[in-house]
C-alpha positions as CSV (number, residue, x, y, z in Angstrom):
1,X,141.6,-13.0,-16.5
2,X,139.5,-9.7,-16.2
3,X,140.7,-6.3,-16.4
4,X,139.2,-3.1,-14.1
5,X,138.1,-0.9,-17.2
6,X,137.0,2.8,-15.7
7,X,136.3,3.9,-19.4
8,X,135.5,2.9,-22.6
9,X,135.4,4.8,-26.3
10,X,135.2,4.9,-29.9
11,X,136.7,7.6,-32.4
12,X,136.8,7.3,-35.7
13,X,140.1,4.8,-35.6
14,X,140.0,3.3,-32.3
15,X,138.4,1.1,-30.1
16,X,140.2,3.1,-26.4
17,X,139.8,1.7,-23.0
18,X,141.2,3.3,-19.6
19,X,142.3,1.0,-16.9
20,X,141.5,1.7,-13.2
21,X,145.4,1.8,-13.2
22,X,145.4,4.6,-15.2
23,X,147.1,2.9,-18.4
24,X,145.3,3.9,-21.8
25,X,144.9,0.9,-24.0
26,X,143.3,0.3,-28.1
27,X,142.9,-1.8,-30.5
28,X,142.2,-0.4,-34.4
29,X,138.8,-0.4,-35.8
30,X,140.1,-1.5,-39.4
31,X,141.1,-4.9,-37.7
32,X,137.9,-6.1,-37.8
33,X,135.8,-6.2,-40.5
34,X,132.2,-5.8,-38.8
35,X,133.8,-2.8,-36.8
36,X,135.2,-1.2,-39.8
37,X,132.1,-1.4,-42.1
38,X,129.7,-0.3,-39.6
39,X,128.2,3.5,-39.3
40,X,129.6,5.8,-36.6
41,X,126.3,5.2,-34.7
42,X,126.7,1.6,-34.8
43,X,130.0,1.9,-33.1
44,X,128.7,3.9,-30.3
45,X,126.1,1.1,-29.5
46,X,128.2,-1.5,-27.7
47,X,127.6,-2.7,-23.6
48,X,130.4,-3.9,-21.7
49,X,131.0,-6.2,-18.6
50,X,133.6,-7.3,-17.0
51,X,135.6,-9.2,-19.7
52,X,135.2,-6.9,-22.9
53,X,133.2,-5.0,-25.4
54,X,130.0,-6.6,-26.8
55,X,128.1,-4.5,-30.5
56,X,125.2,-7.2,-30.6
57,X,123.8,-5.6,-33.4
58,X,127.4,-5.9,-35.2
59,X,127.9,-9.6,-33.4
60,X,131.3,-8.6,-32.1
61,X,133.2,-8.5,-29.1
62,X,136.7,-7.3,-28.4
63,X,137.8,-9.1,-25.1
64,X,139.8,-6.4,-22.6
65,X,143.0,-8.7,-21.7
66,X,143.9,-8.2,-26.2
67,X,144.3,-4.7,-26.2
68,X,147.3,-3.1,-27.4
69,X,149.3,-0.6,-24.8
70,X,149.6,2.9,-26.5
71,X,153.0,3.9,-27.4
């Protein structure tokens, strides 16, 4: 299944995507050990396509259709 993201961004905590349906999704940084030990420039170097979020330099991917509505 793919997911129309309009956005993607990091913060400090979150991993946050925006759907072209306007719903705000996340998943937490600390959930992932590569994520969560990386520097704050690390984080920002991720691509994205279609199905999710790819840090090659951290070997991780977060796959759209997982993340966790906001509540």
């Amino acid at each position: 299944m793919t997911m129309n993201v309009n956005k993607v961004w990091v913060d400090n905590e979150y991993v946050h995507i925006l759907t072209d349906g306007g719903q705000e999704l996340r998943e937490r940084i600390a959930d992932y050990p590569r994520l969560r030990q990386a520097s704050a420039e690390a984080l920002q170097d991720y691509e994205t396509d279609r199905y999710g979020i790819s840090w090659r330099k951290l070997d991780e991917d977060l796959c759209f259709e997982y993340f966790v509505p906001i509540s």
